[in-house]
BADO-37620 format. One record per residue (C-alpha): chain; x, y, z; residue in three letters. Coordinates in nm, 2 decimals, decimal comma. Layout:
<nodes>
   cadena       px       py       pz   residuo
        A        X        Y        Z       ALA
...
</nodes>
This chain:
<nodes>
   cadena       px       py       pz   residuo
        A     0,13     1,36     0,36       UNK
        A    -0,22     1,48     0,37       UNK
        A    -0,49     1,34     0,13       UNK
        A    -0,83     1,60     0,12       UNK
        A    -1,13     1,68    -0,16       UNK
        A    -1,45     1,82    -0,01       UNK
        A    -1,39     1,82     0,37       UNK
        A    -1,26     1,44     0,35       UNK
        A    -0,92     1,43     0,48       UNK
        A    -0,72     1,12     0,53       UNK
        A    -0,34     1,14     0,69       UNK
        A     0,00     0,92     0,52       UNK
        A     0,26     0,88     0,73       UNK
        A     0,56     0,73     0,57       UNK
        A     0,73     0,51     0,76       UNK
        A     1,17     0,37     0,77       UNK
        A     1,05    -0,03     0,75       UNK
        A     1,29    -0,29     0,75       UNK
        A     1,42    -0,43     0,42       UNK
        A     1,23    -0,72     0,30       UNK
        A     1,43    -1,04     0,14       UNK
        A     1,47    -0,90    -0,25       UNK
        A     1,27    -1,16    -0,48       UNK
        A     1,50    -1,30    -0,72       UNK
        A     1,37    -1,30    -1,12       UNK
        A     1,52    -1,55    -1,34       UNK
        A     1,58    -1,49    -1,70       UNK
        A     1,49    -1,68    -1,97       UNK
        A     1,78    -1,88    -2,01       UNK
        A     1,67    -2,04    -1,68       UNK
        A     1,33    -2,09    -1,81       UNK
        A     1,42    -2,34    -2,04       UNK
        A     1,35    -2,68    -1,83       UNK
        A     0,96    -2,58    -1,83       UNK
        A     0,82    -2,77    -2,07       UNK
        A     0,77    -2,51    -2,37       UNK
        A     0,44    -2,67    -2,39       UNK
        A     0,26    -2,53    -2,10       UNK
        A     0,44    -2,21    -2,04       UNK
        A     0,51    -1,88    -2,22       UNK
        A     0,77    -1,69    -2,06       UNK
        A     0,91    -1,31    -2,10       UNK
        A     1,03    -1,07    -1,93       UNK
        A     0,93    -0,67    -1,91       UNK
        A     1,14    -0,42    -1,68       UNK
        A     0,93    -0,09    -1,67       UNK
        A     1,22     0,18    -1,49       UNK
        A     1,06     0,52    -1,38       UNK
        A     1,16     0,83    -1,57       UNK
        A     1,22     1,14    -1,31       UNK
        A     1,57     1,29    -1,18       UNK
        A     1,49     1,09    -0,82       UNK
        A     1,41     0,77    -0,98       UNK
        A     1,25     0,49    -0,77       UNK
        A     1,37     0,18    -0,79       UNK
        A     1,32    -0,09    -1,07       UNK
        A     0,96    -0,27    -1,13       UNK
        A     1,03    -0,57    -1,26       UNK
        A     0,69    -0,79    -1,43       UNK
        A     0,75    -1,15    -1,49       UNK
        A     0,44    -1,26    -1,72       UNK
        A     0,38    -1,66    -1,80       UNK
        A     0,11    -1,71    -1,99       UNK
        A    -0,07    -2,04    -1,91       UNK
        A    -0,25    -2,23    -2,16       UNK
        A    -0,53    -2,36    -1,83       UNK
        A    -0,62    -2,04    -1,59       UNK
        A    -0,63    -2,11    -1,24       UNK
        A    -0,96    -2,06    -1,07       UNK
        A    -0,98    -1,84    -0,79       UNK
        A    -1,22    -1,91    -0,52       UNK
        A    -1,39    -1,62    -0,26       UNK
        A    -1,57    -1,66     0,01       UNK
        A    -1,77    -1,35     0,10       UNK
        A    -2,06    -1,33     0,32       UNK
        A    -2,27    -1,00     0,37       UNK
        A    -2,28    -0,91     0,75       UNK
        A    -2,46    -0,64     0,96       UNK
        A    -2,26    -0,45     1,22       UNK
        A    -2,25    -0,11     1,35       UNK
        A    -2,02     0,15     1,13       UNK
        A    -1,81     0,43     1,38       UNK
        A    -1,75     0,65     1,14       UNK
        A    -1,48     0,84     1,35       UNK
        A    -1,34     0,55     1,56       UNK
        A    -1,02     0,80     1,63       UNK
        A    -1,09     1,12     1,86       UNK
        A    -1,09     1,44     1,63       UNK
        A    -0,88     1,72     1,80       UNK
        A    -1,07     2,06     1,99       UNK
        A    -1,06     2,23     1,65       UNK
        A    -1,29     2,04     1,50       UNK
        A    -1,60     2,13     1,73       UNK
        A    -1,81     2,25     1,47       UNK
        A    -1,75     1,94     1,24       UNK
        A    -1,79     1,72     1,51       UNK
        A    -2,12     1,93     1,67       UNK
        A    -2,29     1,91     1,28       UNK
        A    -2,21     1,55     1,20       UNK
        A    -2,08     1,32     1,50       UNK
        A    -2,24     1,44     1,81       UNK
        A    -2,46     1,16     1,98       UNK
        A    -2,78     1,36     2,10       UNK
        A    -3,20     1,43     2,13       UNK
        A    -3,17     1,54     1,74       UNK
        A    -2,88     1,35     1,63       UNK
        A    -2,79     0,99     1,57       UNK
        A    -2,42     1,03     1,56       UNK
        A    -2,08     0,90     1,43       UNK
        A    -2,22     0,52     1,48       UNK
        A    -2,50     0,37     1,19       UNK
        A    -2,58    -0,01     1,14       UNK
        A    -2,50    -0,10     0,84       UNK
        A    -2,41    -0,43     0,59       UNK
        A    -2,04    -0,49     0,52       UNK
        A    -1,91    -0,79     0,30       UNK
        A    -1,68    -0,99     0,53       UNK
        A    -1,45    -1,29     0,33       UNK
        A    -1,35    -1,58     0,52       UNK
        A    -1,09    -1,85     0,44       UNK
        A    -1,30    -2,14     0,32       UNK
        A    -1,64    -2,28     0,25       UNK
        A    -1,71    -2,27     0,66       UNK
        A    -1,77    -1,91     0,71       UNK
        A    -1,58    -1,93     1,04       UNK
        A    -1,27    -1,81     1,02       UNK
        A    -1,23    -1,43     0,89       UNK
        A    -0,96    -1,32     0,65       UNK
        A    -0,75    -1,06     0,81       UNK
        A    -0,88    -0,71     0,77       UNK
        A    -0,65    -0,41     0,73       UNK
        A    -0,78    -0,13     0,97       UNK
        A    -0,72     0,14     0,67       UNK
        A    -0,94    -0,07     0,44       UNK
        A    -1,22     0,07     0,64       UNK
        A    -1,61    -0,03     0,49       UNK
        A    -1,44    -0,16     0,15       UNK
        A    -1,51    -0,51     0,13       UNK
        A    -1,26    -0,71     0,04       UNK
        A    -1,06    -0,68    -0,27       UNK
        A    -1,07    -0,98    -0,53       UNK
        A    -0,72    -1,03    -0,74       UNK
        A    -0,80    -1,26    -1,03       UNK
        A    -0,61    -1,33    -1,33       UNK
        A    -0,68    -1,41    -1,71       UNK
        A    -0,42    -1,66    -1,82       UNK
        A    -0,09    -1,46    -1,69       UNK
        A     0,10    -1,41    -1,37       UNK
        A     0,24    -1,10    -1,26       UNK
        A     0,52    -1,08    -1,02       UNK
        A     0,57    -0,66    -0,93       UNK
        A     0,86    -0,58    -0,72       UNK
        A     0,67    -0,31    -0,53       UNK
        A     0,46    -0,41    -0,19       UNK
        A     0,22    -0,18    -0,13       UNK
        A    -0,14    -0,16    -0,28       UNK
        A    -0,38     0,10    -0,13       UNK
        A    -0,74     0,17    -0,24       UNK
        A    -0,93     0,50    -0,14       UNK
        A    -1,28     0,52    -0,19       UNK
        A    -1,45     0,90    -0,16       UNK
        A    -1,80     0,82    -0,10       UNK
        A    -2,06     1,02     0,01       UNK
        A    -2,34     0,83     0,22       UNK
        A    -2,64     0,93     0,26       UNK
        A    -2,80     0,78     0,57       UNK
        A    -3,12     0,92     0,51       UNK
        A    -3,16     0,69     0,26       UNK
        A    -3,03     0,37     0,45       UNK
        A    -3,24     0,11     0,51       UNK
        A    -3,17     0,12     0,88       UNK
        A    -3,28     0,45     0,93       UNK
        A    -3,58     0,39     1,14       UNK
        A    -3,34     0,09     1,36       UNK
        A    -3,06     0,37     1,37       UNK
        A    -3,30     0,64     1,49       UNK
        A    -3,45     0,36     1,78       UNK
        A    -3,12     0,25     1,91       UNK
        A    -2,90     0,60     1,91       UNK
        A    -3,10     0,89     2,00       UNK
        A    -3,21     0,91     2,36       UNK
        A    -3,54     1,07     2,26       UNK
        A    -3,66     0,86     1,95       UNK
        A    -4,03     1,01     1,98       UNK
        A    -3,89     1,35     1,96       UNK
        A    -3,70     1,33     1,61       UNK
        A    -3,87     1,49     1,33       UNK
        A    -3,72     1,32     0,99       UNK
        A    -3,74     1,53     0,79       UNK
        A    -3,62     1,79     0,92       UNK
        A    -3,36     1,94     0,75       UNK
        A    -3,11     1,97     0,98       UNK
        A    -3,15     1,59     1,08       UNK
        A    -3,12     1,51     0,72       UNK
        A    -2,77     1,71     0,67       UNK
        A    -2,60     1,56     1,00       UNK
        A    -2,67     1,20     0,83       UNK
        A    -2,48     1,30     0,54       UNK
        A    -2,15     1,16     0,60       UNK
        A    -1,88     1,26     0,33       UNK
        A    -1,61     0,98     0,37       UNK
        A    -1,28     0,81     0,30       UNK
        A    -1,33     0,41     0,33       UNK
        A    -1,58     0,46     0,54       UNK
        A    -1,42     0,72     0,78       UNK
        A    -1,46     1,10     0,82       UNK
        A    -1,23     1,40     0,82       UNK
        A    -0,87     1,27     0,90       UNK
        A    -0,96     0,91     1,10       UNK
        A    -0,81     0,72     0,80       UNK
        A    -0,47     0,69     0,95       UNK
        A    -0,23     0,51     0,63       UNK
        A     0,09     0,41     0,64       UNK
        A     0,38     0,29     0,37       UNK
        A     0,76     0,29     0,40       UNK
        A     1,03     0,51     0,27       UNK
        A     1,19     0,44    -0,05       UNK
        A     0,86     0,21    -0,15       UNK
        A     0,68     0,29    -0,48       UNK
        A     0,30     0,31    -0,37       UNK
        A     0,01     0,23    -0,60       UNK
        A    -0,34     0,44    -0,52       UNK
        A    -0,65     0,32    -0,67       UNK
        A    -0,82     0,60    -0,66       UNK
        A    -1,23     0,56    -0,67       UNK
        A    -1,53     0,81    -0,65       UNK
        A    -1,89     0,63    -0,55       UNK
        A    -2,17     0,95    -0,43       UNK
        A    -2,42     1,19    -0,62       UNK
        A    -2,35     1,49    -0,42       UNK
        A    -2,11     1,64    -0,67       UNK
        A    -2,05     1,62    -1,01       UNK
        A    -1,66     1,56    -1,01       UNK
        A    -1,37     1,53    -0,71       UNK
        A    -1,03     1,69    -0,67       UNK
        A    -0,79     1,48    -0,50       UNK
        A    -0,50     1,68    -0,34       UNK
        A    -0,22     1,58    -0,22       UNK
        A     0,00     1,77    -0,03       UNK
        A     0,35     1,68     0,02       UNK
        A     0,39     1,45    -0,25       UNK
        A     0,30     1,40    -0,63       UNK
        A     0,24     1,10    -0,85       UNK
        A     0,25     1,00    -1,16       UNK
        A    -0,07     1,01    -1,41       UNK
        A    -0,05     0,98    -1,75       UNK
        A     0,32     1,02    -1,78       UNK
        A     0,30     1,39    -1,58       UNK
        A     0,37     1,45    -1,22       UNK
        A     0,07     1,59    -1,06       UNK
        A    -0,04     1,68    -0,71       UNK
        A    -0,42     1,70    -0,80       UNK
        A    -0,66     1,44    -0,91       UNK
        A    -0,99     1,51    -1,07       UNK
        A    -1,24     1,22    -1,04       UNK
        A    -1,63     1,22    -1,19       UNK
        A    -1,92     1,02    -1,05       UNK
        A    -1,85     0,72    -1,06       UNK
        A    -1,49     0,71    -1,22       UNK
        A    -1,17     0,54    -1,11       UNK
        A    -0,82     0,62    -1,17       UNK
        A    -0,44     0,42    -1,08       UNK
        A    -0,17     0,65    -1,02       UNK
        A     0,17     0,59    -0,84       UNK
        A     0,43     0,74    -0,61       UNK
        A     0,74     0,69    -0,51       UNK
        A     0,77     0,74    -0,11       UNK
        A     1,10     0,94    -0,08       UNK
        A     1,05     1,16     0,21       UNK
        A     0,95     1,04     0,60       UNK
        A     0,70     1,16     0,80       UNK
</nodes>
């Protein structure tokens, strides 16, 4: 499956994964040693209309009467960002020769930037694990406001279109000094310069280096997010697949500034 809007492109595959050990939900008959005190329980099953349905997503709420607080370490780190870590393929010379080349009048694919890093406790020495698809988002925060959720599907993935504009990074000047061979020589504002700085992205990655994957038969959750000022609105497309938005199936997603949507699939063909 192939995710594009606006020259971004970013690649699905869809994967035969082994089974995973099926949770098992109890009722609410077996709910009834809790102490009716502390715990709310119920029970939601939310089934997918469609002639191919997926399978079952079943929610498990308990509402608690003292929230559990949920701590984050997150520390904001410099590094240098490769935009296109992956090699693109001989057909994409010109994109490549506009945007990514390294040379006298071009910085390139690589720009320091800040990330936010989280780490596993109040140390700041160990990392959390990083998922290479994630790309430049930071991690992502799961709190809760008095209830747990329990959802029978595994796979959660965020895509962020984002235009950024390295013209306006702080690191400009640093990024002009360490990756051109002929600092002296680079004229900023030239125009050219300023258009092969503009990288239009998917997590941080250009045209089709965001590699995803998720497994067959899987329902797949895409929170969908638009961050830039280069356009006025996004259209998501994707091809080979639809989801499901507002009760309709739908291949195309139309985003504004700014905007957010959740949509789901359910992952029936491979490849």
């Amino acid at each position: 499956m192939r995710v594009e809007v606006d020259g971004m492109e970013a690649y699905v595959k869809v994967d035969s994964c082994p089974e995973e050990p099926q949770l098992r939900i109890k009722n609410n008959k077996e709910e009834e040693d809790y102490d009716g005190d502390t715990y709310d329980s119920d029970m939601d099953v939310v089934k997918f209309d469609g002639d191919s349905a997926p399978p079952f997503i079943q929610i498990r709420s308990v509402a608690k009467k003292h929230p559990k607080t949920w701590v984050h370490y997150i520390a904001a780190e410099e590094e240098d960002w490769d935009y296109a870590p992956s090699s693109l393929t001989s057909s994409d010379g010109s994109y490549k020769s506009l945007y990514l080349n390294n040379g006298p009048q071009r910085i390139g694919r690589k720009y320091k930037k800040v990330r936010f890093i989280a780490y596993t406790d109040e140390t700041f020495k160990t990392r959390e694990a990083i998922q290479y698809e994630s790309g430049i988002l930071g991690p992502l925060l799961y709190g809760e406001v008095g209830d747990t959720l329990l959802m029978m599907s595994d796979k959660r993935n965020v895509i962020l279109f984002s235009v950024f504009d390295e013209n306006q990074s702080w690191y400009l000047t640093e990024n002009i000094q360490r990756f051109l061979p002929n600092a002296d020589g680079v004229q900023p504002q030239d125009p050219e310069f300023q258009v092969s700085n503009i990288m239009h992205s998917i997590n941080g990655y250009v045209f089709d280096s965001l590699q995803l994957s998720v497994c067959l038969h899987e329902v797949a959750y895409w929170y969908i997010l638009s961050v830039g000022a280069q356009t006025d609105f996004l259209s998501v497309f994707f091809s080979g697949y639809t989801f499901k938005h507002k009760m309709v199936y739908e291949d195309t997603l139309t985003l504004f500034p700014f905007s957010g949507e959740t949509v789901f699939m359910s992952m029936e063909n491979p490849g």
